[in-house]
N, C-alpha and C positions, 0 to 999 in steps of 0.2 A: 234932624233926628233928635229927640227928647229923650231924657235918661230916662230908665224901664224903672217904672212904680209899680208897687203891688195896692191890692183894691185897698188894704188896708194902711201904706202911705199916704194915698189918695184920700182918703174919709179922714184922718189925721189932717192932712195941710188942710182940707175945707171945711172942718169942724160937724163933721156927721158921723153920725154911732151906727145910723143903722143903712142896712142895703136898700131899701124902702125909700130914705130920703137919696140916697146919690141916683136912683133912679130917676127919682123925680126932679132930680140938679141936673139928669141929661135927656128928660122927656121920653125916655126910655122903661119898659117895664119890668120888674123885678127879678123876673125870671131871665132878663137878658144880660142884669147885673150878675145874677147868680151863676151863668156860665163862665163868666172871667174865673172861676172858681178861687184859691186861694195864691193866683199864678200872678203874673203879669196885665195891668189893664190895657187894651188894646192903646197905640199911639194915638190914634184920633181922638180916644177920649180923654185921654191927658191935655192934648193941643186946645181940644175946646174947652176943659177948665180952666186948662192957663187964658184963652182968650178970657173968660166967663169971671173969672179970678184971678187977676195977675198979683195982687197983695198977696196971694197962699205960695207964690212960685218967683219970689224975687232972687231965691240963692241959686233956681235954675235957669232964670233970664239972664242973671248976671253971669253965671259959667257960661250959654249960647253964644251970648256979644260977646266975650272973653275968646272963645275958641273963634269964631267967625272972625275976630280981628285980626288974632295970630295969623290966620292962615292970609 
């Protein structure tokens, strides 16, 4: 499980201003960006940014392996 980002942490860590380009960072259309409305982005699309981008999400790989070891 990944910590819950909003669309607007998400455009933050990958350096995009507008919903236009994170659509097009997930091949996805604008209008599908636009439903995440100002809530939560769905897990998958976080997962596949971290694949896509793991330089924007190294303080949240580094908490994963952090927790995954403890346990």
């Amino acid at each position: 499980m990944t910590a819950p980002l909003t669309k607007q942490d998400l455009k933050a860590r990958l350096g995009i201003e507008l919903d236009v380009d994170l659509a097009a960072f997930f091949g996805v259309t604008q209008s599908a960006v636009n439903q995440w409305g100002d809530g939560v982005v769905p897990e998958k699309r976080v997962l596949t940014a971290m694949v896509k981008r793991p330089d924007c999400f190294q303080d949240l790989l580094t908490q994963q392996a952090d927790a995954v070891g403890a346990n």
